[in-house]
C-alpha positions in Angstrom: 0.0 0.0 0.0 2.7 2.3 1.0 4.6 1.4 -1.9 1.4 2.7 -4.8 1.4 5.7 -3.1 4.8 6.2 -3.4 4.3 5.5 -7.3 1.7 7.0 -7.5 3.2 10.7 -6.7 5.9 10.0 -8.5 3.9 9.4 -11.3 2.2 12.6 -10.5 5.8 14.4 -10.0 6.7 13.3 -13.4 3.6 14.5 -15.0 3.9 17.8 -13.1 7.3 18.3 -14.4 6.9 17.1 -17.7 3.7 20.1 -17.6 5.8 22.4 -16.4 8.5 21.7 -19.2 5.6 21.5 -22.1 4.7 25.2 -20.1 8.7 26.2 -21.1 9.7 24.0 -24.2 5.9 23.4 -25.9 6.2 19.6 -26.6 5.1 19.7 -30.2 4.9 17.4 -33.4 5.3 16.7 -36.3 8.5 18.8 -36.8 8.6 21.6 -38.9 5.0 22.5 -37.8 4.9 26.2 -37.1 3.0 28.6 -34.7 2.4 32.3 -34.2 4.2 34.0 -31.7 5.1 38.0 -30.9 8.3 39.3 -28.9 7.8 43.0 -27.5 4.1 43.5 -29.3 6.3 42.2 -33.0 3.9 38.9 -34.8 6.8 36.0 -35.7 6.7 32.4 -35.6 8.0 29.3 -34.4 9.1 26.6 -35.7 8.7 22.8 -34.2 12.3 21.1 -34.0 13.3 17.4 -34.8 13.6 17.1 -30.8 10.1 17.6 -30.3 10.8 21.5 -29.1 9.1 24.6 -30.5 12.9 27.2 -31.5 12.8 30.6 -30.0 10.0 33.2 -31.8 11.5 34.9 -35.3 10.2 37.8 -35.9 11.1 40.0 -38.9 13.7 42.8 -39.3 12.4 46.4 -38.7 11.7 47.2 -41.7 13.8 50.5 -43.1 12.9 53.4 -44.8 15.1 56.2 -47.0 15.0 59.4 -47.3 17.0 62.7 -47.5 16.7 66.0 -44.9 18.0 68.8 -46.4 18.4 71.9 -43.3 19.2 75.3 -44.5 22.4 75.5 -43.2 25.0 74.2 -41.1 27.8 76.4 -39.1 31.3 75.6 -40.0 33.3 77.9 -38.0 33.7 80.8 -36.2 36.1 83.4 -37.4 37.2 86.5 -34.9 38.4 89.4 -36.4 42.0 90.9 -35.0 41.9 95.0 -33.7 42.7 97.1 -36.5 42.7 97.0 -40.1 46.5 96.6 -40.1 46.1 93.1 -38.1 46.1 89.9 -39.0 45.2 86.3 -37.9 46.2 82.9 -40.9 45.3 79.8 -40.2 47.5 77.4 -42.6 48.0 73.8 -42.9 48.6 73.4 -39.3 44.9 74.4 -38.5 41.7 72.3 -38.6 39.1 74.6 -38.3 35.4 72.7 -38.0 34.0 71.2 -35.2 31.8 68.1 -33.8 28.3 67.5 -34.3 25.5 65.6 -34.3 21.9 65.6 -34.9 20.1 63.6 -32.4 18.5 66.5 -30.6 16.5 66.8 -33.4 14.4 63.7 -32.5 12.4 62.8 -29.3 14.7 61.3 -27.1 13.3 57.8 -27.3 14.1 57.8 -30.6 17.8 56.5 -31.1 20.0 58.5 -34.0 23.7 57.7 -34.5 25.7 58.7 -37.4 27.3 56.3 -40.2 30.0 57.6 -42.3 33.7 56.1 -43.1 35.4 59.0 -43.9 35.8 61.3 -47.3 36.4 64.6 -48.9 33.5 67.1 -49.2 34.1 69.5 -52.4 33.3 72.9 -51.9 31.9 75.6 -54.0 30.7 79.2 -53.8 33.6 81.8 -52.3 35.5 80.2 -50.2 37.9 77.2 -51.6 39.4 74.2 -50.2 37.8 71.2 -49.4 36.6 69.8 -46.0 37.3 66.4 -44.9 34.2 64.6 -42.7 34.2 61.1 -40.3 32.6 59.6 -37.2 33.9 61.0 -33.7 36.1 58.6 -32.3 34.3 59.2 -28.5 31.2 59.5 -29.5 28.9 57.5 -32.2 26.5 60.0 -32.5 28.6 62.8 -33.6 30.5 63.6 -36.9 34.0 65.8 -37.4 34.4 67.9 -40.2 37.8 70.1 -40.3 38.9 72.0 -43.2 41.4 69.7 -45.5 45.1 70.4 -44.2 46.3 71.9 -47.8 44.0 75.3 -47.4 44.4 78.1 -45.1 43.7 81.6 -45.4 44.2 85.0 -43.4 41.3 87.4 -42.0 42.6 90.7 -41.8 41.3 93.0 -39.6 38.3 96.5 -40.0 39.6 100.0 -40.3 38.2 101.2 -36.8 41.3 100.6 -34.1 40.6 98.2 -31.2 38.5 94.5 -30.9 35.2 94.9 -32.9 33.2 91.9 -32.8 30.9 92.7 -35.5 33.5 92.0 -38.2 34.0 88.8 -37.1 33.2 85.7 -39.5 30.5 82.9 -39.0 31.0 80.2 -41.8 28.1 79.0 -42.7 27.3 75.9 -44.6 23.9 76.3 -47.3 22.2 73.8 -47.5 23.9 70.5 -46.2 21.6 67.6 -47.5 21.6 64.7 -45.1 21.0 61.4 -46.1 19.1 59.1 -43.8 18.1 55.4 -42.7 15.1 55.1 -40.6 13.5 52.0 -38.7 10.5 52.2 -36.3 12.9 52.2 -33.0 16.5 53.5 -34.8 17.8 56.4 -37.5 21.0 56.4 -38.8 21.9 60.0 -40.9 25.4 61.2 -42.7 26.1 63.8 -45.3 25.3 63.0 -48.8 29.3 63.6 -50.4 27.9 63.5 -53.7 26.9 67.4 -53.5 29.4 70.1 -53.7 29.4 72.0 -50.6 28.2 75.4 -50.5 29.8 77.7 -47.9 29.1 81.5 -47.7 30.6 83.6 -44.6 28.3 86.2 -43.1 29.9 89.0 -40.7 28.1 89.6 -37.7 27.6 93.5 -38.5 25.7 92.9 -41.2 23.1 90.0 -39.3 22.7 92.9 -36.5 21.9 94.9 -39.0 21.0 93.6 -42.7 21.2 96.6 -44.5 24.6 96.5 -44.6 24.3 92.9 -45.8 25.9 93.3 -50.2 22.9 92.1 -52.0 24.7 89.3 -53.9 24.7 87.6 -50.1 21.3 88.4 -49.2 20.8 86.3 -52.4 23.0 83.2 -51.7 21.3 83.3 -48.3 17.5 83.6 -49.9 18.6 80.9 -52.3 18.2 78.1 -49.5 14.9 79.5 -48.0 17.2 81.8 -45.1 15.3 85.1 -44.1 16.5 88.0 -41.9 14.1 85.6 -39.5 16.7 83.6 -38.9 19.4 85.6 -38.4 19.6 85.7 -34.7 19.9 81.9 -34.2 23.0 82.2 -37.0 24.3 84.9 -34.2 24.0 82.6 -31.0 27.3 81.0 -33.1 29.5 83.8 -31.2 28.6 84.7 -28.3 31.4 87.3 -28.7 28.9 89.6 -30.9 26.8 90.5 -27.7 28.7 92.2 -25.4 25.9 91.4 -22.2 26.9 88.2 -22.3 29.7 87.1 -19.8 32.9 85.0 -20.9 32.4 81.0 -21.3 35.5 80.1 -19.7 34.6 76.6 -20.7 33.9 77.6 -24.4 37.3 79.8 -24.6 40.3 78.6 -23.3 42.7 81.2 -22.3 45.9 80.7 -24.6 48.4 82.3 -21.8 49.0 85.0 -24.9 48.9 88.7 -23.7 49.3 91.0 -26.9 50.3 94.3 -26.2 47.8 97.4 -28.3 49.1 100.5 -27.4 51.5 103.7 -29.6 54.2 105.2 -27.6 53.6 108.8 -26.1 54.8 110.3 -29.6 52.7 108.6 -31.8 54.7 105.5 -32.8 53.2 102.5 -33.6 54.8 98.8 -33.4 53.5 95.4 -34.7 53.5 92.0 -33.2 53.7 89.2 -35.2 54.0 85.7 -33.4 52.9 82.4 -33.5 50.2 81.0 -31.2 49.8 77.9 -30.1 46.6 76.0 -27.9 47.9 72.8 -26.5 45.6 71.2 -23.4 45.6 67.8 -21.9 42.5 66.7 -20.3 42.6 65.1 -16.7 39.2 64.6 -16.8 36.0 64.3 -19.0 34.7 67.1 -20.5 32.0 68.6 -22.5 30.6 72.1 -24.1 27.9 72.6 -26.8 26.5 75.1 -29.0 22.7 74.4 -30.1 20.7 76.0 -32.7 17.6 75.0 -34.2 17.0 75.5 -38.6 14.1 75.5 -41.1 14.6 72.2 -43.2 13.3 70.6 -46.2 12.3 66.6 -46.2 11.4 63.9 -48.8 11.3 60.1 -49.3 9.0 57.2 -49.2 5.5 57.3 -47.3 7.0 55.0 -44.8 10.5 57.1 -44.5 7.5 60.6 -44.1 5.4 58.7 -41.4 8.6 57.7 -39.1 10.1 61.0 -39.9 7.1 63.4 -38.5 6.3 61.0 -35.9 9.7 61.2 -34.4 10.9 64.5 -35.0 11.1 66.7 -32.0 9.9 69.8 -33.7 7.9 69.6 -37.0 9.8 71.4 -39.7 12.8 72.4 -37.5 16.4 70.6 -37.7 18.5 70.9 -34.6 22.4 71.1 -34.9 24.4 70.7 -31.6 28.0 71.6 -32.2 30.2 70.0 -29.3 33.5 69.7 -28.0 33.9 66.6 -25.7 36.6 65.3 -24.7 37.6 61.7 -22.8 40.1 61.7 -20.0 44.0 62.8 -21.0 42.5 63.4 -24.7 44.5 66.3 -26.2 44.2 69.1 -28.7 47.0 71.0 -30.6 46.0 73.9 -32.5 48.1 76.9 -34.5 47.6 79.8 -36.2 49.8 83.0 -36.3 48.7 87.0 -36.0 50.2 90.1 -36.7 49.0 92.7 -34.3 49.6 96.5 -35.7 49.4 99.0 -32.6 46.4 101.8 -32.6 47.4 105.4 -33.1 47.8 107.8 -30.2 44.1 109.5 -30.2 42.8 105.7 -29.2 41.6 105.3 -25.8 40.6 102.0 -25.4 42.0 98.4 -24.1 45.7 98.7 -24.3 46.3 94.7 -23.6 44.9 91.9 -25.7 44.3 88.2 -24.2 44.3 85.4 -26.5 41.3 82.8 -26.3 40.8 79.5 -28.0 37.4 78.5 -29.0 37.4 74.9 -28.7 34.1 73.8 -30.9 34.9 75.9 -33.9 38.9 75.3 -33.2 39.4 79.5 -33.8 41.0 82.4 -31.8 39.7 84.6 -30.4 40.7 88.2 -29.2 39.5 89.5 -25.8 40.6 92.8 -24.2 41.9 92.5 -20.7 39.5 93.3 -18.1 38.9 96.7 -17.7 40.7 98.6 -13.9 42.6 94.8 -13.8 46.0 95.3 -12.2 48.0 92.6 -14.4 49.9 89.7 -11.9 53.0 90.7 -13.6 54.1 94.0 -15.4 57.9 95.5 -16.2 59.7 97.1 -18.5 62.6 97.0 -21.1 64.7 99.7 -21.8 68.5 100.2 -23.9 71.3 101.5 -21.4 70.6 105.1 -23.0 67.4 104.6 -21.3 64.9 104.5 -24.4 62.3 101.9 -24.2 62.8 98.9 -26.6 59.6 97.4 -28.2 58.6 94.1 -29.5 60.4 92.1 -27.2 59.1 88.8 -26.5 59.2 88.3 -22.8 58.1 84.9 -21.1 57.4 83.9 -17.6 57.1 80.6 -16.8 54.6 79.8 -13.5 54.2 76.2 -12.4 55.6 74.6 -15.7 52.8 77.2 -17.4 54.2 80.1 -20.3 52.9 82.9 -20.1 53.9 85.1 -23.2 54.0 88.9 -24.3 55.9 91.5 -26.0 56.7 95.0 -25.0 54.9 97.6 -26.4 56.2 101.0 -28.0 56.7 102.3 -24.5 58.9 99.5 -23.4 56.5 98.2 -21.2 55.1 94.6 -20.7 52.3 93.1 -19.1 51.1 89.6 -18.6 47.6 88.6 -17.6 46.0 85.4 -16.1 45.2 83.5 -12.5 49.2 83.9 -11.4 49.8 83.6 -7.3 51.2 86.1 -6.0 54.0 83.8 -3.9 55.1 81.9 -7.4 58.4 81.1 -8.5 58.7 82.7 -11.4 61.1 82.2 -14.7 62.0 84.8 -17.0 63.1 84.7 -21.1 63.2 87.3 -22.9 63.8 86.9 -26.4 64.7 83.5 -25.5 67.6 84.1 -23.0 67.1 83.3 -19.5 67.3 86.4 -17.5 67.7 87.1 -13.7 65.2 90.0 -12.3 67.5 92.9 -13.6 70.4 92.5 -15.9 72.4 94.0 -18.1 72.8 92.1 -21.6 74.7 93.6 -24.5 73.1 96.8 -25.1 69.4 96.4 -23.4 69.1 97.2 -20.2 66.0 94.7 -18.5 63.8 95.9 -15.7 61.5 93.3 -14.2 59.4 92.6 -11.5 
C-alpha cells in the first residue's frame, strides 16, 4: 500500500514536471510545424524542431525606410576678427578649423540616432575654396568631425576702426547640407550625402545685427536656400562674442596664456606683433561644451520614411544642430595659427592689452581685451642703457611649468595677464635668454618685477 502511493506521486511528480517543461519547451509534433508567436508586441513564428521542441519566436527585421533631410544650413566655424585694419590672424596647414556635431537632438529622445560615415572629402563651391574632410567622432557614435582639409588656409585681416570689434567677425556657414538618412521604427542612422558640392558663404556679424549693410549678392545666396533675416539671430548665438551682455564662457574659450600688447608710444609710434600662437591642453578629466541651434529644413522620401520622420521629430519642420567639443580623460588638442597685431594710433583710448582665447568647438582664436581697472599679476619694463624703451620684445614667464607670453609695447612696457599667485616662483626669457630679475645684456638694459 505504501509502496502505490509512493508510485503513485511519483507518477504525479513526473507529470507535473513534464507540464511544467511542455509550459517552457511546448512539446510539439510533427517537426517543422509552425505557430504564431510576438516578442515586444512584434507577430513571428516558431518553428517545431526534430527534438520535439518549438525554436525561440523569429520575428522580422524592422523594416527600413530612406530618405534625404536637407536643413538650410550648417555652421562651419567661427572666425574672430583681430583690432585694426592693419592686423592679421592665418590659419595654414597646421589648422583644422570645424567642429563636432550631431543631430540627435533633433528627434524625441526615445528615438535612437547615431551617425554612419567612413570618412571622405566634401568638395566645396561658392567663395571660399578648399575642401573639408568629414568622419565619425572617435568618442562619440553619434557625432561627426568635419575640419577643413590640411592643404588650405587663409588669413582674415582685420576692420579699419582701431581696437576689438566683434561685429566684423566671421561665422562660416554651410547652405544647404543635405543629409541622407536610414530610418527604422525604434533607430535612425543620418550622414552627409558627399555627392553634392558644398556650399559655404561667410556672413559678418555687422551685417546679421543689421541687414542693410548685408551686399545684396549675399542676401541672395542666403535667400537661395529659403534663409530670411528671421533667422538671423539663431545664426548669431554661433559667437557669443557679438553681444557684449553676455559674460565669458571660460569653458567655451580657453585662455591661450597669450597677452598681446595694443598700445603707440607717447609720440605717436606704432609697433607690430607678429607671433605664432599655439593651444595645446591635456585633459585630466571628462569634458564637454555645446552650441545648439535649431534650422528650417526641407524633407522627402517614401510614405514609410515621411510617417517615421514626423512621428519622431522633435519639432515639425525644424532641424537641430548641436555643435560640441567633448573630450575623454587625458585626450588632447594641438591647434596653431599666427597673428600680426599693428598697434592703434595715439588718439585711441581703449584696451591697451589683448588676451588670446581659443574656441574649442569651432577650433578658432579669439581676441578678448583685458578686463577693464585689472592690475596685471606681472608688469615691467625694457629699456637700452641710454634709457629709451625697446619694443617688441618677446618676454616669457614661466609659472608652475605654465608660459605665459607677451611683448613689450612702443613704451617698453610689458604686461602679462592670467590667475598667477602672487607667492610663485617665477622664470624669465626674454627673447629666449634666460634672464635674472634685472640684468644687463649687451646693449638692453632689462627691468623686471
Amino acid at each position: 500500500m505504501i509502496r502505490a502511493k509512493i508510485r503513485n506521486r511519483f507518477l504525479f511528480l513526473i507529470i507535473g514536471l513534464f507540464g511544467a517543461v511542455s509550459q517552457v519547451y511546448a512539446f510539439c509534433t510533427p517537426a517543422g510545424w509552425t505557430v504564431s508567436c510576438s516578442v515586444n508586441g512584434v507577430q513571428g513564428y516558431k518553428v517545431c524542431g526534430t527534438n520535439g521542441f518549438f525554436g525561440s519566436c523569429i520575428t522580422p527585421p524592422p523594416e527600413e525606410y530612406t530618405g534625404d533631410v536637407v536643413p538650410k544650413y550648417k555652421v562651419l566655424t567661427v572666425v574672430y576678427a583681430p583690432p585694426g585694419g592693419n592686423s592679421s590672424v592665418s590659419y595654414q596647414d597646421s589648422s583644422s578649423l570645424g567642429s563636432t556635431f550631431s543631430a540627435s537632438n533633433s528627434f524625441q529622445s526615445s528615438y535612437s540616432m547615431s551617425v554612419t560615415a567612413n570618412g571622405g572629402i566634401l568638395g566645396v563651391g561658392g567663395s571660399i575654396g578648399g575642401s573639408w574632410g568629414y568622419g565619425v567622432n572617435s568618442l562619440n557614435s553619434e557625432s561627426m568631425d568635419i575640419k577643413k582639409a590640411i592643404s588650405y588656409g587663409f588669413t582674415l585681416g582685420g576692420a579699419d576702426a582701431e581696437g576689438i570689434d566683434n561685429d566684423n567677425d566671421q561665422i562660416w556657414l554651410w547652405l544647404g547640407p543635405k543629409v541622407n538618412m536610414t530610418m527604422t521604427p525604434n533607430a535612425g542612422e543620418w550622414t552627409v550625402d558627399d555627392n553634392e558640392l558644398m556650399d559655404i558663404l561667410y556672413v559678418h556679424v555687422y551685417e546679421l545685427k543689421n541687414p542693410s549693410r548685408m551686399e545684396a549678392g549675399t542676401v541672395d545666396r542666403l535667400e537661395a536656400y529659403g534663409i530670411t533675416t528671421a533667422d538671423y539671430p539663431e545664426i548669431l548665438k554661433a559667437n557669443p562674442l557679438a553681444d557684449p551682455s553676455i559674460p565669458l564662457d571660460t569653458n567655451r574659450y580657453k585662455l591661450v596664456y597669450t597677452t598681446i600688447p595694443y598700445r603707440s608710444s607717447d609720440n605717436g609710434a606704432q609697433t607690430t606683433v607678429s607671433t605664432g600662437i599655439n593651444f595645446n591642453q591635456t585633459n585630466s578629466s571628462s569634458s564637454s561644451v555645446t552650441s545648439q541651434y535649431t534650422v528650417g529644413m526641407t524633407q522627402s522620401g517614401s510614405v514609410g520614411f515621411e510617417n517615421l520622420f514626423t512621428l519622431n521629430i522633435s519639432q515639425q519642420g525644424k532641424w537641430t544642430w548641436t555643435d560640441t567639443d567633448t573630450r575623454a580623460n587625458s585626450s588632447g588638442t594641438s591647434e596653431s595659427a599666427s597673428v600680426s597685431v599693428r598697434s592703434p594710433s595715439s588718439d585711441y583710448e581703449g584696451p591697451t592689452s589683448i588676451l588670446l582665447y581659443y574656441d574649442v568647438i569651432y577650433k578658432t582664436f579669439a581676441f578678448v581685451p583685458a578686463p577693464p581697472g585689472g592690475v596685471p599679476p606681472l608688469e615691467g619694463s625694457i629699456v637700452s642703457l641710454s634709457g629709451q624703451p625697446v619694443s617688441s620684445k618677446e618676454v616669457v614667464v614661466t609659472v608652475g611649468g605654465i608660459d605665459y607670453r607677451t611683448f613689450t609695447d612702443a613704451q617698453g612696457e610689458y604686461r602679462i595677464y592670467g590667475d598667477i599667485p602672487s607667492n610663485s616662483s617665477l622664470e624669465y626669457t626674454v627673447d629666449g635668454l634666460e634672464v635674472n630679475p634685472v640684468i644687463e645684456q649687451e646693449e638692453t638694459y632689462i627691468v623686471l618685477p
